[in-house]
Backbone as CSV, one residue per row, in Angstrom:
resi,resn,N_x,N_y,N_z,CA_x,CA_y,CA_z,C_x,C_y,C_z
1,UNK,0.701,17.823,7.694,1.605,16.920,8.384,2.971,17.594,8.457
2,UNK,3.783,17.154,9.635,4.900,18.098,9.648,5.503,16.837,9.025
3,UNK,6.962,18.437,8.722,8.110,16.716,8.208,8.778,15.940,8.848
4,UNK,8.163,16.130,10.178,9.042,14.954,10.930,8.183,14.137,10.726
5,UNK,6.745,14.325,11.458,5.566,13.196,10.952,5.739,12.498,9.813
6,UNK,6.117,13.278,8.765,5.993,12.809,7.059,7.380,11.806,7.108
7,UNK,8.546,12.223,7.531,9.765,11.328,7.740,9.235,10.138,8.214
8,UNK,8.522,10.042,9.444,8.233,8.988,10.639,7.127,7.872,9.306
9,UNK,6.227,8.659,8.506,5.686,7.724,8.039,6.601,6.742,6.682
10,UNK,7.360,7.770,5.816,8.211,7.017,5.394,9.027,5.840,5.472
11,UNK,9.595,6.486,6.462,10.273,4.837,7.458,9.344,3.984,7.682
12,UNK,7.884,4.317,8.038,6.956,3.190,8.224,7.140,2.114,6.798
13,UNK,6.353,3.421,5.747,6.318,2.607,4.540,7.779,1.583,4.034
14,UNK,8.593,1.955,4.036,10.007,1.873,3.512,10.382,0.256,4.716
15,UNK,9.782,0.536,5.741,9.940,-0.886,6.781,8.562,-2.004,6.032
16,UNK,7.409,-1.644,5.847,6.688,-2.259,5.471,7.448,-2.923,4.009
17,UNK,8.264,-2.153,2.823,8.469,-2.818,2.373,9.626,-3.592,1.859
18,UNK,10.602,-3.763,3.117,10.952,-4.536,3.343,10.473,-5.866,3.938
19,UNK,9.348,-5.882,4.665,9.093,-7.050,4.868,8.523,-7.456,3.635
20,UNK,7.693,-7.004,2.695,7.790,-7.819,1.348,8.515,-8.533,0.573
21,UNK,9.412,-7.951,0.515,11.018,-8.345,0.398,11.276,-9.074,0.475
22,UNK,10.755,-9.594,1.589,11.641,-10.850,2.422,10.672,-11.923,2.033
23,UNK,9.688,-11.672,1.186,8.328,-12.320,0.661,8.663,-13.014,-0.741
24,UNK,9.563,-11.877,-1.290,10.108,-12.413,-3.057,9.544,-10.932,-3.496
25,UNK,8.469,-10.199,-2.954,7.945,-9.122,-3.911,9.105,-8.239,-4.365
26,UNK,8.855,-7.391,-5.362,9.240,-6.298,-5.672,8.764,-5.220,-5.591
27,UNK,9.298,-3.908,-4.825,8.656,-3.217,-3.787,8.458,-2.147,-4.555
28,UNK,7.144,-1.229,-4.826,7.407,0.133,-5.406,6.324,0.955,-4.449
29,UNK,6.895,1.760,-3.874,6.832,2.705,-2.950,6.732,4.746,-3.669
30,UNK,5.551,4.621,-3.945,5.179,6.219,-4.408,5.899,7.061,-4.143
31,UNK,6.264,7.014,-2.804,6.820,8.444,-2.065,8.503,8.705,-2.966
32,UNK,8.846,7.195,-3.144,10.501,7.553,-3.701,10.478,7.617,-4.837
33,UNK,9.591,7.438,-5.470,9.218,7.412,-7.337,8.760,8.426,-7.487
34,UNK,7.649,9.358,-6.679,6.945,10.540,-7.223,6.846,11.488,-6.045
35,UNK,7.911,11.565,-4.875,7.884,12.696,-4.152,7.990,14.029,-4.659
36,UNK,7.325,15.280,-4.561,7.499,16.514,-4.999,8.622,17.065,-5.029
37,UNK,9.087,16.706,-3.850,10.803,17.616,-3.372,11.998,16.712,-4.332
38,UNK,12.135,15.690,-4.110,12.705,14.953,-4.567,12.869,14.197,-5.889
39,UNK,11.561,14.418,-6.477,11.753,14.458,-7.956,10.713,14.959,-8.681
40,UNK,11.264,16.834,-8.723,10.016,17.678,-8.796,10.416,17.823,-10.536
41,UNK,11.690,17.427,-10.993,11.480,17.777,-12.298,10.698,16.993,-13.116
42,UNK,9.643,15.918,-12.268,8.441,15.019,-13.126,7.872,15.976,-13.543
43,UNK,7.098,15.783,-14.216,5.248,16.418,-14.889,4.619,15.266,-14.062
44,UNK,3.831,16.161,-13.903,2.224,15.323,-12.949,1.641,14.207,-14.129
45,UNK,1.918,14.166,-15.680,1.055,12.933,-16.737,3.075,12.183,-16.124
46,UNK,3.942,12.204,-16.055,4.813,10.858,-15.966,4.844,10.612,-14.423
47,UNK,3.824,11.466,-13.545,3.985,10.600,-12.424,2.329,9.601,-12.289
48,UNK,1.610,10.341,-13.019,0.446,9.165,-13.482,1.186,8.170,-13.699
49,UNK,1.534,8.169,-14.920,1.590,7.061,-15.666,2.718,6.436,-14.741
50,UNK,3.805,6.316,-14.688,4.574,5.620,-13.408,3.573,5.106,-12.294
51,UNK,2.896,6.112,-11.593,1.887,5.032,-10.353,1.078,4.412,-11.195
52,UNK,0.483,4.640,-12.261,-1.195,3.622,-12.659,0.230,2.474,-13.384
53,UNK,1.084,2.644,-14.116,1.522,1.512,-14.232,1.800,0.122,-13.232
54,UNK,2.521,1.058,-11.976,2.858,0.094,-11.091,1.986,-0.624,-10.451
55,UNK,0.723,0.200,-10.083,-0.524,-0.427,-9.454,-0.952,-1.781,-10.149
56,UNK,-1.038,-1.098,-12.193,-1.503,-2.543,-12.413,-1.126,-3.263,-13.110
57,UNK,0.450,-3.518,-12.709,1.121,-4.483,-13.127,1.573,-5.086,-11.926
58,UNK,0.800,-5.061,-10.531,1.258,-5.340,-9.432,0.120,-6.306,-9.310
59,UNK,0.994,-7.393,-8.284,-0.082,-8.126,-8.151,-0.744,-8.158,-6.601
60,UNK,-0.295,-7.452,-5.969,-0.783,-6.966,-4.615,-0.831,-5.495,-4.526
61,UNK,-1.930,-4.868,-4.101,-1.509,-3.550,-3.444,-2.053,-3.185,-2.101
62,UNK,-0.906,-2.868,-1.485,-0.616,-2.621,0.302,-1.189,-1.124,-0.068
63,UNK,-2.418,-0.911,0.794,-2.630,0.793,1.207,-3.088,1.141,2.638
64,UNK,-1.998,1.862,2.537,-2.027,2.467,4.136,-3.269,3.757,4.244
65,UNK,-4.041,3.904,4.316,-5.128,5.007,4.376,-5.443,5.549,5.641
66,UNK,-4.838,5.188,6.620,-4.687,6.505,7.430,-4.600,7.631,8.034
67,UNK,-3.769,8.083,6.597,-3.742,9.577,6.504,-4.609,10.215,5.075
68,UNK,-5.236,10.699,5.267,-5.842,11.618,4.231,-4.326,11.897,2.835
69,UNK,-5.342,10.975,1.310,-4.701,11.384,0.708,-5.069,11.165,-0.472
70,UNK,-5.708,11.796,-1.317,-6.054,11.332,-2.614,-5.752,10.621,-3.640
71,UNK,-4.329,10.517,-3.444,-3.159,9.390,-4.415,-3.775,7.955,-3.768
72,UNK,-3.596,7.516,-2.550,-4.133,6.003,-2.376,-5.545,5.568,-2.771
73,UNK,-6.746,6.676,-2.713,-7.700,6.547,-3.208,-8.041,6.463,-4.618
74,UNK,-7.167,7.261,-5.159,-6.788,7.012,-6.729,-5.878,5.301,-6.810
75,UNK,-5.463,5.135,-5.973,-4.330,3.957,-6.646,-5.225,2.557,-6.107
76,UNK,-6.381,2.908,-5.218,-7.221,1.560,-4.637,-8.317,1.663,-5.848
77,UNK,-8.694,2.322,-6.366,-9.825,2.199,-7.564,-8.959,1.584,-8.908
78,UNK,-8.066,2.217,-9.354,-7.034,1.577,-10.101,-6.846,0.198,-10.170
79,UNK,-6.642,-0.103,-8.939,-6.210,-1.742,-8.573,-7.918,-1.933,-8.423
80,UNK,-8.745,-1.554,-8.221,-9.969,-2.179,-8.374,-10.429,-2.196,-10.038
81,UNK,-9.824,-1.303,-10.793,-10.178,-1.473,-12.341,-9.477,-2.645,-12.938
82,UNK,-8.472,-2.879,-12.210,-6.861,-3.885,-12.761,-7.069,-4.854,-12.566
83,UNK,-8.541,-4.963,-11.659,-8.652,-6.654,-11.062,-7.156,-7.233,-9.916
84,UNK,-6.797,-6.121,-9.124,-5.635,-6.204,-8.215,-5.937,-6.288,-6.700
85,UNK,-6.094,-7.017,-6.268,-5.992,-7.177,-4.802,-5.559,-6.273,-3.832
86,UNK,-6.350,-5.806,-3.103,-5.810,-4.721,-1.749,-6.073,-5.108,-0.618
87,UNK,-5.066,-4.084,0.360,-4.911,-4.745,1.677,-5.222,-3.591,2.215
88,UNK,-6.038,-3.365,2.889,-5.454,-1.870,3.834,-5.093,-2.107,5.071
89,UNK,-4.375,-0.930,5.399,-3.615,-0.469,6.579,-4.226,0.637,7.523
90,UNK,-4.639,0.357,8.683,-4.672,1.554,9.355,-5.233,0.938,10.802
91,UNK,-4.690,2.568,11.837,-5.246,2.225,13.208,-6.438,2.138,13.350
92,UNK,-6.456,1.262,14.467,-7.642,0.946,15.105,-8.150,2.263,16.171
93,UNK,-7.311,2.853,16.521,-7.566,4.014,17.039,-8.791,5.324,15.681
94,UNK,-8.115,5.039,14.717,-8.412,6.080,13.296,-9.561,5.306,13.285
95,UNK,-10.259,3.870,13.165,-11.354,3.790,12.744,-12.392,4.053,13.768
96,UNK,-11.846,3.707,15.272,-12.484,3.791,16.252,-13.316,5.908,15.983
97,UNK,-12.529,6.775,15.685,-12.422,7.889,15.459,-13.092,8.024,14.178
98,UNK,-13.781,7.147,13.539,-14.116,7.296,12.080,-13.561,8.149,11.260
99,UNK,-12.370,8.232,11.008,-11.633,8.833,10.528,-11.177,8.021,8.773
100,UNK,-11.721,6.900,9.075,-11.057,5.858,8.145,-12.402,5.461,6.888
101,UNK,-12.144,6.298,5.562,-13.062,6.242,4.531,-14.059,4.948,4.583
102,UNK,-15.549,5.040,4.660,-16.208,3.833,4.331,-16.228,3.327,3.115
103,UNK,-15.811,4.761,1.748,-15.880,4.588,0.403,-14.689,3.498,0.208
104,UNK,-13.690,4.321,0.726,-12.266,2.807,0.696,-11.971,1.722,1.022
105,UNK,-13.057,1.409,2.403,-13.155,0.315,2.770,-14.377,-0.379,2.112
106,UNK,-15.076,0.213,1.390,-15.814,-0.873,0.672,-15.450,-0.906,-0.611
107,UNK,-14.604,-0.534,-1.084,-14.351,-0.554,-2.606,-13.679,-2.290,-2.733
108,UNK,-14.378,-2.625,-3.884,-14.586,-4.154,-4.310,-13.138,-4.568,-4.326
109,UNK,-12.253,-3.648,-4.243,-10.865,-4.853,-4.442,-9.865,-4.956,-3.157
110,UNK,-10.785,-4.024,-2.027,-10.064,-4.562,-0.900,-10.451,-6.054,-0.584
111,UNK,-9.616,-6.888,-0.008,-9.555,-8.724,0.287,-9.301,-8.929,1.752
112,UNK,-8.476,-7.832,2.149,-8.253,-8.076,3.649,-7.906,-6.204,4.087
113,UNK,-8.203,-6.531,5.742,-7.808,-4.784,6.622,-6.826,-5.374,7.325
114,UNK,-5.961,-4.671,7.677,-5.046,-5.069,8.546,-5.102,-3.856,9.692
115,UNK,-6.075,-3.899,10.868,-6.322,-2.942,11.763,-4.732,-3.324,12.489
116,UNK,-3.861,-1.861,13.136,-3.122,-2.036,14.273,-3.174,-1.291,15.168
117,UNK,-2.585,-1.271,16.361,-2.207,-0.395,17.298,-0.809,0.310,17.512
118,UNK,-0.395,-0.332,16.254,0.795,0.746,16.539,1.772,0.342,15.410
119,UNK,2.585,1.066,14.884,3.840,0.464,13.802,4.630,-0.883,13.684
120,UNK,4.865,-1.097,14.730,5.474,-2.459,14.795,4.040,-3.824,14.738
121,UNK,2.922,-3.583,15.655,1.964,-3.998,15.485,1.423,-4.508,13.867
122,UNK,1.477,-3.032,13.145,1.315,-3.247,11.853,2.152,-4.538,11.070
123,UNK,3.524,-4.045,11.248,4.305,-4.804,10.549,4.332,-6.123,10.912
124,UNK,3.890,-6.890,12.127,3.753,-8.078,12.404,2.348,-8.842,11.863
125,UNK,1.578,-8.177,11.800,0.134,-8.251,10.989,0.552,-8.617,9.486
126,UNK,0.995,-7.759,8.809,1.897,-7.559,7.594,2.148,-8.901,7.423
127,UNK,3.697,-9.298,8.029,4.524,-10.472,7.834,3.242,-11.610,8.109
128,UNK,2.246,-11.902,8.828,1.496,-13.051,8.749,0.250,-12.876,8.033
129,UNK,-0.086,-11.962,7.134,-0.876,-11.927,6.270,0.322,-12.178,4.952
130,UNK,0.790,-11.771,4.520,1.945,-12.049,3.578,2.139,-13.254,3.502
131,UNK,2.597,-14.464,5.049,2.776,-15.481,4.834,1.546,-16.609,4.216
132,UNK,0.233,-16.098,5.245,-0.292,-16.839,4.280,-0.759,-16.323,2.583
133,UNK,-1.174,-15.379,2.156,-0.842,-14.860,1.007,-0.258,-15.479,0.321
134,UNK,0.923,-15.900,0.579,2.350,-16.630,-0.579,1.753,-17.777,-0.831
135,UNK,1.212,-18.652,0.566,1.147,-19.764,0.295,-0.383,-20.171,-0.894
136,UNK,-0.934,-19.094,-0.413,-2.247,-19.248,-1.295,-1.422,-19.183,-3.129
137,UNK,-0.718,-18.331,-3.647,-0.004,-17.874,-4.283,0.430,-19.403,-5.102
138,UNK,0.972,-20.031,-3.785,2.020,-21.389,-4.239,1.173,-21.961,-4.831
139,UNK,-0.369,-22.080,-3.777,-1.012,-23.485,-4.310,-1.846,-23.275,-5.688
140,UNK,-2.090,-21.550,-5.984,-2.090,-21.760,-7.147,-1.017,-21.662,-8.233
141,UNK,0.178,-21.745,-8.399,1.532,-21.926,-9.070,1.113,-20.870,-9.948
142,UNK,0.934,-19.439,-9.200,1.083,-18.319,-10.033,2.289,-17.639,-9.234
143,UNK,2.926,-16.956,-10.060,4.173,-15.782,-9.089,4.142,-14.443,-9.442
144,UNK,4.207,-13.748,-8.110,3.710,-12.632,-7.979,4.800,-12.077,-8.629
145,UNK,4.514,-10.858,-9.584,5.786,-10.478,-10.121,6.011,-8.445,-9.097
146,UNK,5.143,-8.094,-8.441,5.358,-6.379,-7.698,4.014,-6.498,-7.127
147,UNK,4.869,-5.993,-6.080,3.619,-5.744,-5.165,4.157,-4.493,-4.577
148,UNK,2.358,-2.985,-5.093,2.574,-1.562,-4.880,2.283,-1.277,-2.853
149,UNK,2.824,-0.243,-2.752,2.869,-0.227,-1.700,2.646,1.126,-1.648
């Protein structure tokens, strides 16, 4: 992926979680916690332990699988060990293209797909899966304390 591509998806993620945000969640986003460039003086065991923490102490996890990447496939089994709820993300173009893992899409702790056609598409999908989400949330008078992204 070039780094403009890699920029362009950032902003995706980083817009996605803001609309959580606007949900009550608390947003933790991999790329700004365990980017290579940006915070290369981690060790690879404190960027484990930072993502498997967040995954499962989260009570939602948003995965965008789209792009080929072994970290979300690691962090959707995780949240499937954690008993954590997943959502995935990706085009409808990518599945049309079978491009889009059958292993990930059947792994037991995805709950919902959120197919789009395009970024903004996504994020409107997003905001009305979220809404009802919360409300399910309300009626059982549990509160979500992070939701991974």
């Amino acid at each position: 992926m070039s780094e403009e591509e890699r920029a362009k998806m950032r902003r995706f993620y980083e817009e996605l979680g803001e609309i959580c945000k606007l949900f009550g969640f608390e947003v933790y986003l991999p790329h700004i916690y365990g980017d290579p460039k940006f915070v290369a003086h981690l060790a690879p065991k404190q960027i484990d332990r930072i993502d498997r923490l967040a995954v499962t102490q989260s009570y939602l996890v948003v995965a965008c699988v789209g792009i080929s990447s072994t970290g979300v496939g690691i962090e959707i089994e995780l949240a499937y060990h954690a008993n954590k709820p997943v959502i995935l993300l990706y085009e409808q173009k990518k599945l049309n293209e079978r491009r889009i893992s059958r292993l990930v899409r059947g792994n037991p702790a995805v709950v919902s797909h959120i197919v789009y056609e395009s970024f903004d598409d996504a994020k409107v999908k997003l905001d009305a899966f979220l809404k009802e989400f919360c409300r399910s949330i309300v009626a059982e008078n549990a509160l979500p304390p992070l939701l991974s992204l």
